[in-house]
C-alpha positions as CSV (number, residue, x, y, z in Angstrom):
1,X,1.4,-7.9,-26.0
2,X,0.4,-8.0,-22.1
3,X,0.4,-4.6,-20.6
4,X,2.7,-3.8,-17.9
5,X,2.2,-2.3,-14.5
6,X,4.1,-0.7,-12.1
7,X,3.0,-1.8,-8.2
8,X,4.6,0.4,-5.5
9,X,4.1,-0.7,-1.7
10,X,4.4,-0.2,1.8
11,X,2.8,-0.9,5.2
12,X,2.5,0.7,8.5
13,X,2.8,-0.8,11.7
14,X,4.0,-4.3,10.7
15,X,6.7,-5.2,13.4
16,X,5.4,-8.2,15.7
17,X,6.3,-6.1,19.0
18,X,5.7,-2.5,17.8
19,X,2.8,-1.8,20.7
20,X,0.8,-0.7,17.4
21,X,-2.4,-2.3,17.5
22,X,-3.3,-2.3,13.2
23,X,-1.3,-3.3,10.6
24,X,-2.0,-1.9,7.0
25,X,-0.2,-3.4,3.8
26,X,-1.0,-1.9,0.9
27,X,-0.3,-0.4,-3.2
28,X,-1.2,1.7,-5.9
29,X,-0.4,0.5,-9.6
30,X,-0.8,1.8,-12.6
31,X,0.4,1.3,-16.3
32,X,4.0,1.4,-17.1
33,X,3.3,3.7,-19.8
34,X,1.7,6.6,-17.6
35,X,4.0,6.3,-14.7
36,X,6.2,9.0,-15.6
37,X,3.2,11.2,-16.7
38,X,1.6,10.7,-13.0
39,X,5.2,11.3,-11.1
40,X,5.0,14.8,-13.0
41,X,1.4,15.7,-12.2
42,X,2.5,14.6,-8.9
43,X,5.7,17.3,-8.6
44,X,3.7,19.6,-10.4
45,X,1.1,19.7,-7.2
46,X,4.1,19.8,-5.2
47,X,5.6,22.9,-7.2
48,X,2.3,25.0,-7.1
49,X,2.0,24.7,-3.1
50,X,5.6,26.5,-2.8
51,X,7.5,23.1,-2.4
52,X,10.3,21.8,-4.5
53,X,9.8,19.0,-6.6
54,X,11.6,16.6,-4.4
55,X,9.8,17.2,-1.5
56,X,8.6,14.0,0.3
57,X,5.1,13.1,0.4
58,X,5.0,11.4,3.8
59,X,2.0,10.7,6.3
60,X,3.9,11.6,9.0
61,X,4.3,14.8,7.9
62,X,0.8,15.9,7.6
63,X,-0.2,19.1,9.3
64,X,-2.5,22.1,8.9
65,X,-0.3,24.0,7.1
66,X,0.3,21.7,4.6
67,X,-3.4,20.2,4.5
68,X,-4.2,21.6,1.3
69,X,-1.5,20.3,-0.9
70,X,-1.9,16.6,0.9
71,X,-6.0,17.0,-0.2
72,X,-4.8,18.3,-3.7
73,X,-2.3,15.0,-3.8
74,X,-4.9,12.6,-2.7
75,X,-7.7,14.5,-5.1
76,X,-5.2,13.7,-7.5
77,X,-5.5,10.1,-6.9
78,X,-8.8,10.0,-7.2
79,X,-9.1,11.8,-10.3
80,X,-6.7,10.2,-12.7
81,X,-8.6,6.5,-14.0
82,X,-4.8,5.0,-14.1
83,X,-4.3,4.9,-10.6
84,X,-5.6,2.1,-8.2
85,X,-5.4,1.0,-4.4
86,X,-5.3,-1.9,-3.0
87,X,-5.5,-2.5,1.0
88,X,-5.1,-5.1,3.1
89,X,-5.7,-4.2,7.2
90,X,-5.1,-6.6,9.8
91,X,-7.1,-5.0,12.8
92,X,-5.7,-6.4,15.8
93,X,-2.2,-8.2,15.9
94,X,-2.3,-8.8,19.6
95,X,-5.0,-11.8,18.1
96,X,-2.5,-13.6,15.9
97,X,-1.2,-17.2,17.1
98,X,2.0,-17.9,15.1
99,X,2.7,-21.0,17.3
100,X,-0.2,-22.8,16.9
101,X,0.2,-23.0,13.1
102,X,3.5,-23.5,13.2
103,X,5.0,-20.1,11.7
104,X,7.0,-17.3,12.1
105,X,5.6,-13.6,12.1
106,X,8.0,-13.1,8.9
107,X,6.3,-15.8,7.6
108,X,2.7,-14.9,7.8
109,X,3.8,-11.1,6.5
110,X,4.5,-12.8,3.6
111,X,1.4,-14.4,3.6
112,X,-0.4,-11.4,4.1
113,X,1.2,-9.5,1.3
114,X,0.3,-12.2,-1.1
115,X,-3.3,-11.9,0.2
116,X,-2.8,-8.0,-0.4
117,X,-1.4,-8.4,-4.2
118,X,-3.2,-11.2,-5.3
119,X,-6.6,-9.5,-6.1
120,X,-4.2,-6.8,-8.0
121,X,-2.5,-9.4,-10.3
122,X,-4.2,-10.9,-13.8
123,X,-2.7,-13.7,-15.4
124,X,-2.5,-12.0,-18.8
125,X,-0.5,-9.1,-17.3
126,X,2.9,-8.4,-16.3
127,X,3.7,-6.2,-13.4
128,X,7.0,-4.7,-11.9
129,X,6.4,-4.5,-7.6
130,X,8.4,-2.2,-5.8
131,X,9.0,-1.6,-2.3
132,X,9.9,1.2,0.0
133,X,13.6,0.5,1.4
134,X,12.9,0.2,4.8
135,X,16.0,-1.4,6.1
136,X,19.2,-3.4,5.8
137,X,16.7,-6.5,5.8
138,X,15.3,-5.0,2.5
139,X,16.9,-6.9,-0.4
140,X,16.0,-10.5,1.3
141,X,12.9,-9.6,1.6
142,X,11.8,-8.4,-2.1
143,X,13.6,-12.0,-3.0
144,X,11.8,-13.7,-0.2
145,X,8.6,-11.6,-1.7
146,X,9.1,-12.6,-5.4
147,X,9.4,-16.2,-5.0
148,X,6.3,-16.7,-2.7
149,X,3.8,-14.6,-4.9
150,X,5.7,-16.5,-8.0
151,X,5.2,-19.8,-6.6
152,X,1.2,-19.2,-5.2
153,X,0.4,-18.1,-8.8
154,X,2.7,-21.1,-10.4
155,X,4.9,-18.6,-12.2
156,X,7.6,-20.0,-12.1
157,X,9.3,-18.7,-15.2
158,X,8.2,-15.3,-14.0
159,X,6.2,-13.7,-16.8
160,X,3.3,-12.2,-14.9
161,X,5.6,-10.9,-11.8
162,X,8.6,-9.9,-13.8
163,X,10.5,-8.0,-10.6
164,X,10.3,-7.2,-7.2
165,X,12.9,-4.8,-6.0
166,X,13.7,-2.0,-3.9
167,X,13.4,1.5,-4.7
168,X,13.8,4.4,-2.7
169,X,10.4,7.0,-1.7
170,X,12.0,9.8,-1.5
171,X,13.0,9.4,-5.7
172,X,9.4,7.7,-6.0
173,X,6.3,10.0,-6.3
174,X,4.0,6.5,-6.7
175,X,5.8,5.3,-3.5
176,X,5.1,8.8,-1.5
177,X,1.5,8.8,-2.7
178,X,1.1,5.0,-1.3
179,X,2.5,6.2,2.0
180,X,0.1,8.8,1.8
181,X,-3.2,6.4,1.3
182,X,-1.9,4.0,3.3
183,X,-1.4,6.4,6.6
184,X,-4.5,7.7,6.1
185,X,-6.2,3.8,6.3
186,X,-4.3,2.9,9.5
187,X,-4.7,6.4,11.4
188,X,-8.6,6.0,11.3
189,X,-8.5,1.7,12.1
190,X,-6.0,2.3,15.2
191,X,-8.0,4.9,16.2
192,X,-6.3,7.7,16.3
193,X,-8.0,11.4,16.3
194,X,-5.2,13.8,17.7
195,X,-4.9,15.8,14.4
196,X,-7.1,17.7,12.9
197,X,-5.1,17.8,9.4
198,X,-5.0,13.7,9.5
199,X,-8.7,13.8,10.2
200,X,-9.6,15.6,7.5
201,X,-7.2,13.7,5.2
202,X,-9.6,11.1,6.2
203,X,-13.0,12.4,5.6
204,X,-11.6,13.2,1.9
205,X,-10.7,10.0,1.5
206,X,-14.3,8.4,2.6
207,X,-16.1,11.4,0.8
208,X,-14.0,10.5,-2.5
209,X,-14.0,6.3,-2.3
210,X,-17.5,6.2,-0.4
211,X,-16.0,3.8,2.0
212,X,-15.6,3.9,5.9
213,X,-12.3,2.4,5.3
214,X,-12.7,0.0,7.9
215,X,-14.2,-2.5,6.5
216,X,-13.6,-5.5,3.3
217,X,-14.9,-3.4,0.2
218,X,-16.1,-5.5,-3.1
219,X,-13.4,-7.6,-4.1
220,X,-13.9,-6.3,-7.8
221,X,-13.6,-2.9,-6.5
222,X,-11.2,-0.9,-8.8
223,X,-10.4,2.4,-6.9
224,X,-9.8,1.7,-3.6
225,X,-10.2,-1.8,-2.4
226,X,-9.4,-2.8,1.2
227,X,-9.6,-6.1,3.0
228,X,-10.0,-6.6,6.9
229,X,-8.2,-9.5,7.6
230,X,-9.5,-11.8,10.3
231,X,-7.1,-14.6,11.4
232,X,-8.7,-17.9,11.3
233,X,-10.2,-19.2,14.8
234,X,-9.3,-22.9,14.0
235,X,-5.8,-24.5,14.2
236,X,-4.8,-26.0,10.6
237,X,-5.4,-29.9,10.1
């Protein structure tokens, strides 16, 4: 039987006119089978720091009183073999020209998440994608979602990409732990050096991956593989 894998994603800073200079898409999978085992470890981390088990893992919420548990969450990523990232950054979306080929900026987020997920997917698996609810906008666009990746990898019976659907982070430890990577990726490419707890969220993350995190990793890279997107210079034929 093909295994089965759970994808959980989000972005940051993917609005066309959000004055936010980088955009980061991105996921962590894992198999089906140890999903519950990780969203324990993962409450279990949350429990020994003083915080209840439903306590929201959130970038935003990063600070130095909570540093060590957000290092402890993140070392927790790194040390369990069944959990992978995948990210994709665009480094500048003041450089993109919809008009001149011809789309929408809904349409080329779509590209981009294919371009995100499609170094994640192998044809003799099957995966479940899930993505943080966001807003009312939400349910279109995990259908929207589904049927382009289906179509780019000619599933069209959908056996490899069985779902993609909604879910909510707070009641996802996979999804919070995403956010987590995820803010850490686009605080360092737009820049940003205000906090001292972020910072060092992001020295632990190079120190652990061995990456800068600004730049395309090996595209066979397992743990934590980004992409920097560059649009393309030429208008299409």
């Amino acid at each position: 039987m093909s295994e089965t894998y759970n994808v959980y994603c989000d972005e940051s800073c993917h609005l066309e006119h959000d004055r936010q200079k980088a955009m980061v898409i991105g996921a962590i999978w894992c198999p089906l089978e140890k999903t519950r085992e990780i969203a324990v470890r993962l409450r279990e981390i949350k429990v020994r720091h003083g915080l209840k088990p439903d306590f929201e893992i959130k970038f935003t919420k990063v600070s130095p009183a909570k540093l060590q548990f957000y290092l402890d969450e993140m070392d927790y990523f790194f040390d369990d073999d069944d959990l992978h990232f995948r990210a994709l950054i665009v480094p500048d979306k003041s450089e993109l020209r919809h008009a001149v080929f011809a789309q929408t900026h809904d349409d080329w987020y779509y590209k981009m998440y294919f371009d995100m997920l499609k170094v994640i997917l192998d044809p003799e698996a099957c995966y479940r994608i899930y993505l943080d609810i966001k807003d009312t906008q939400g349910f279109e666009k995990a259908r929207k979602l589904h049927d382009v990746l289906c179509n780019n990898i000619l599933d069209f019976d959908r056996e490899i990409i069985e779902r993609v659907q909604l879910a909510r982070s707070h009641e996802v430890e996979q999804l919070q732990l995403a956010d987590l990577l995820i803010g850490v990726i686009s605080y360092v490419n737009r820049g940003l050096d205000s906090s001292s707890a972020k910072l060092a969220l992001v020295d632990r993350m190079r120190e652990r991956s061995h990456y800068s995190l600004t730049k395309t990793t090996l595209l066979r890279e397992d743990k934590v593989n980004i992409l920097r997107w560059r649009p393309s210079r030429e208008s299409p034929v």
